[in-house]
Backbone as CSV, one residue per row, in Angstrom:
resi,resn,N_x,N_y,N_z,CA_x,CA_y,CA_z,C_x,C_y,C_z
1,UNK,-3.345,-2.027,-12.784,-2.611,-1.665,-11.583,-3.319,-2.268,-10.372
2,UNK,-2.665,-2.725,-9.581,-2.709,-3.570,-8.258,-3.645,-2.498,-7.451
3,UNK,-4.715,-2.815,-7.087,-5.333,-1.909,-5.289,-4.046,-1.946,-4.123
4,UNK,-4.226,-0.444,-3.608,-3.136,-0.909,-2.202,-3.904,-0.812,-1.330
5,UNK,-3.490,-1.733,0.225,-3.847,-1.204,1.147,-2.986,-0.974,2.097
6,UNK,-2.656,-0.439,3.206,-1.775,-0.160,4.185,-2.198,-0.779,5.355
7,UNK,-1.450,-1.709,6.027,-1.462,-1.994,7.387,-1.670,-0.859,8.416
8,UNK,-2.410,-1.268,9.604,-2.360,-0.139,10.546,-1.132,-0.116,11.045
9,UNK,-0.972,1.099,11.144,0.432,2.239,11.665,1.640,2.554,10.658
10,UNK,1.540,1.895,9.014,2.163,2.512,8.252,2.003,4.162,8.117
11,UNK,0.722,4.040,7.520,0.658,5.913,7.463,1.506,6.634,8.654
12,UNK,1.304,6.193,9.857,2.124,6.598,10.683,3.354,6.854,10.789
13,UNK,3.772,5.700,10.178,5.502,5.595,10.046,5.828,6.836,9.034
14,UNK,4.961,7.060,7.909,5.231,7.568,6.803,5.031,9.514,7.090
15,UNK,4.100,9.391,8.384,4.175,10.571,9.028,5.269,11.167,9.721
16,UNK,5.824,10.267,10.158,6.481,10.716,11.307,7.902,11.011,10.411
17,UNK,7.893,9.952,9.466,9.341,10.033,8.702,9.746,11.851,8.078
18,UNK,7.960,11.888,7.820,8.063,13.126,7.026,8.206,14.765,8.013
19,UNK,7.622,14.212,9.472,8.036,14.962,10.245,9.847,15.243,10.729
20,UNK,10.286,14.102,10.296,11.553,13.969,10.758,12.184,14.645,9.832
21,UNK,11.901,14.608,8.399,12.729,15.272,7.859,12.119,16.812,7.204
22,UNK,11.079,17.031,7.297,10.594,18.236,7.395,11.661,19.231,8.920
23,UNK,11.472,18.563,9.686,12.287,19.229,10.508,14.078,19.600,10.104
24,UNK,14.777,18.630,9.271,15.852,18.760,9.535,15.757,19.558,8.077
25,UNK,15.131,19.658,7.470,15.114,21.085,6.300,13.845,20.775,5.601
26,UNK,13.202,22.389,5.362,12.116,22.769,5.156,12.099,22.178,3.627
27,UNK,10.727,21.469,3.118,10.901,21.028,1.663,10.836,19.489,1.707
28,UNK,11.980,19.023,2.676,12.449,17.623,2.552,11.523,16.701,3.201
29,UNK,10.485,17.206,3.613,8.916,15.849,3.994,8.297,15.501,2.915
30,UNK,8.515,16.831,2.485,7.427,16.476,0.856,8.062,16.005,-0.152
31,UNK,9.553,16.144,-0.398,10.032,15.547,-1.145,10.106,13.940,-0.450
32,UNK,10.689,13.495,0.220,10.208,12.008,0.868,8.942,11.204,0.432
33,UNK,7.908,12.733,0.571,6.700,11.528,0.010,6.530,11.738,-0.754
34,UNK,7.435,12.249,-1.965,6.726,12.491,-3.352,7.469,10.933,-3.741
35,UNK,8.772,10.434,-2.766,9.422,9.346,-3.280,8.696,8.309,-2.798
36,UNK,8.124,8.126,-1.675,7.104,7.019,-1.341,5.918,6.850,-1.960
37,UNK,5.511,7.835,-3.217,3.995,7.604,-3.718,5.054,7.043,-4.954
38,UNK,5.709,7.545,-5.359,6.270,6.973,-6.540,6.503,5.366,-6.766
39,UNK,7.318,5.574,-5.870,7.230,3.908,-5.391,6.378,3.322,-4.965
40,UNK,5.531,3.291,-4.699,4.441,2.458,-4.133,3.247,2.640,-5.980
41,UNK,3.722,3.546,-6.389,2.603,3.246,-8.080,3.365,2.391,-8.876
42,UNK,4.788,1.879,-8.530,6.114,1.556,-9.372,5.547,0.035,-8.672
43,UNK,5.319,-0.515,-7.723,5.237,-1.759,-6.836,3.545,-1.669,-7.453
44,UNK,2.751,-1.225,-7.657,1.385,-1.466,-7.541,1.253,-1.676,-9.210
45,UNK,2.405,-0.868,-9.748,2.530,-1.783,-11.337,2.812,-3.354,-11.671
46,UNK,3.975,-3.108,-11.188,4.973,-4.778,-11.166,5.249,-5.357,-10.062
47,UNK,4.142,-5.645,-9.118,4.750,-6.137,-7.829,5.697,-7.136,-7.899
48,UNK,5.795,-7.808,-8.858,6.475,-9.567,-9.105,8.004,-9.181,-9.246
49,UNK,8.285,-7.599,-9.717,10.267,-7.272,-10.196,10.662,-6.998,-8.375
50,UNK,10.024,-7.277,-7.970,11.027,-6.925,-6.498,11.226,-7.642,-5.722
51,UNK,12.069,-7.770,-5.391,13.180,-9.221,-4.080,12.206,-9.483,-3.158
52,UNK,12.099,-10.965,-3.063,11.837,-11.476,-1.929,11.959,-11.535,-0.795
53,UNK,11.224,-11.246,0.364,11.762,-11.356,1.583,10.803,-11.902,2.801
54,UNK,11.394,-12.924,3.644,10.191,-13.357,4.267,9.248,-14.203,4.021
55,UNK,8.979,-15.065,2.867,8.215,-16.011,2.842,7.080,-15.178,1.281
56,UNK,6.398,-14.325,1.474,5.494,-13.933,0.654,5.492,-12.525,0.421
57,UNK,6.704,-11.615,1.074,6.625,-10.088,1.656,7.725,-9.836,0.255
58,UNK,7.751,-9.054,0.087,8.777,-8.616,-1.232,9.094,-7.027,-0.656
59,UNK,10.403,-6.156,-1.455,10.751,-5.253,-0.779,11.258,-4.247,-1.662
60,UNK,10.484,-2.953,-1.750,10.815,-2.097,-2.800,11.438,-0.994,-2.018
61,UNK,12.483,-0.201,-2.728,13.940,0.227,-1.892,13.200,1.469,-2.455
62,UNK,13.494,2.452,-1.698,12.256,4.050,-2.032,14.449,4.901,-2.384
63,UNK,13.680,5.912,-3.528,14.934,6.493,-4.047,15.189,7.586,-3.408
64,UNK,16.466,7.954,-3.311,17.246,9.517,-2.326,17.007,8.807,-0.734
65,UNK,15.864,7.969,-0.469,15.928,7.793,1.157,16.411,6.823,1.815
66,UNK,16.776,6.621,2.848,17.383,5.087,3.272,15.774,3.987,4.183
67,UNK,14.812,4.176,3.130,13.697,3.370,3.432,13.531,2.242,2.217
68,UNK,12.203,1.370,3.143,11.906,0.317,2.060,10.289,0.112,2.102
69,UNK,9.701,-0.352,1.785,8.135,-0.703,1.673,8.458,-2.028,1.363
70,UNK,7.274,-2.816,2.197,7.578,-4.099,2.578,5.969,-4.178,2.291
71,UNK,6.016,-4.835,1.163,4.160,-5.137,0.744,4.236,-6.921,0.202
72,UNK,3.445,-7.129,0.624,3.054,-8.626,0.028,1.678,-8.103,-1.239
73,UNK,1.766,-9.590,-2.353,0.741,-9.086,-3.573,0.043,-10.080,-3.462
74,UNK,-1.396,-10.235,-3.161,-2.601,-11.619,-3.483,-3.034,-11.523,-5.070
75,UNK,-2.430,-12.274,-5.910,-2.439,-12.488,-6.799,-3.706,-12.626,-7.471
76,UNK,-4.968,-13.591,-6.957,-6.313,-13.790,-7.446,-6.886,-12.197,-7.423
77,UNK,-6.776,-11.482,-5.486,-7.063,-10.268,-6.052,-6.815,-9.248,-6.795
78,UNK,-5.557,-9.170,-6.830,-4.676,-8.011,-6.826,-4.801,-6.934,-6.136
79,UNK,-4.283,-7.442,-5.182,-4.069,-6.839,-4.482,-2.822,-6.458,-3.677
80,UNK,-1.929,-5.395,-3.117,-0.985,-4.994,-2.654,-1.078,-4.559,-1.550
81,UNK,-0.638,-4.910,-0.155,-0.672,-5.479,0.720,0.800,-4.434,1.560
82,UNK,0.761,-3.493,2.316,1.832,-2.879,2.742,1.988,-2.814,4.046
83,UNK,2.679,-3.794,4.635,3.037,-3.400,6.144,3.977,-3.074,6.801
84,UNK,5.008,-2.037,6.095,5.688,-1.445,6.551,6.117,-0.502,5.731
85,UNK,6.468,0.649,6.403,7.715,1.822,5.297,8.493,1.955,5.964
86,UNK,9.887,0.930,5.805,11.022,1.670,7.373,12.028,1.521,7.340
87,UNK,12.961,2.461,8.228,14.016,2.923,7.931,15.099,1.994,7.776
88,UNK,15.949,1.721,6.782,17.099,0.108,6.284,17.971,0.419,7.705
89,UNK,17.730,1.073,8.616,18.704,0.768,9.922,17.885,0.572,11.044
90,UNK,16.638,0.384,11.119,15.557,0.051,12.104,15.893,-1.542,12.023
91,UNK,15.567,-2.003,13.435,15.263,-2.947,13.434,14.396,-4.163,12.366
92,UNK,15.134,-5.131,11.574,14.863,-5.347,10.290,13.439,-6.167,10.287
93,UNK,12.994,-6.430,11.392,12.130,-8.076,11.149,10.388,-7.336,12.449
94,UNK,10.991,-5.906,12.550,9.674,-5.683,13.432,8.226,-5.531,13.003
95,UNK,8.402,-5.567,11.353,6.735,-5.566,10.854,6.012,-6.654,10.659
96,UNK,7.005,-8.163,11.299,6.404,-9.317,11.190,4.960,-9.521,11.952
97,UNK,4.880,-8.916,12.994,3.828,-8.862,13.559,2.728,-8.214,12.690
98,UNK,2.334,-7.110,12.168,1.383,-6.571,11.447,1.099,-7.740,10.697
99,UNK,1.970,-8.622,9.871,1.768,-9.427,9.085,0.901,-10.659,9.523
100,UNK,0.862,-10.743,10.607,-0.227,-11.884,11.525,-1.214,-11.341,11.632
101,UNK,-1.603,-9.394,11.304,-2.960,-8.897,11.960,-2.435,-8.194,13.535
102,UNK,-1.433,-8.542,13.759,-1.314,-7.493,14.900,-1.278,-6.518,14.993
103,UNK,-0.272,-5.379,15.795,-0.585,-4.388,15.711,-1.913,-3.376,16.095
């Protein structure tokens, strides 16, 4: 299995998501991230089964939520590479920056 690491301000995203829906019913933060760890051990298995996007970024679709995880894989290391968790109606192309080190 692949090492992950997270770009700065994913965890964030992944906070706030869970605040968002913790708020709109009690239960539903934790269920969210029981679907984002899932997926992210499902991508840190087989990074190579998931669609391309972006040049080297690939994109695993998280289940029950309307999110995606946007991780690139360095192959020599193995390593898994995540700079984004976000919502399929957010603005589609804003984690390009993390991907330079910004952020």
């Amino acid at each position: 299995m692949a090492r992950v690491n997270y770009a700065q301000g994913v965890r964030k995203e992944i906070d706030d998501a869970i605040d968002y829906y913790e708020d709109a019913r009690v239960g539903l933060g934790l269920e969210f991230l029981v679907e984002i760890e899932k997926a992210v051990e499902k991508l840190a298995m087989s990074p190579l089964r998931y669609r391309p996007v972006r040049s080297i970024f690939r994109r695993c679709l998280v289940n029950r939520f309307p999110y995606a995880i946007i991780f690139s894989h360095e192959i020599r290391t193995d390593h898994i590479n995540i700079v984004a968790v976000m919502h399929m109606s957010r603005k589609p192309d804003y984690w390009l920056q993390r991907s330079k080190g910004g952020e």
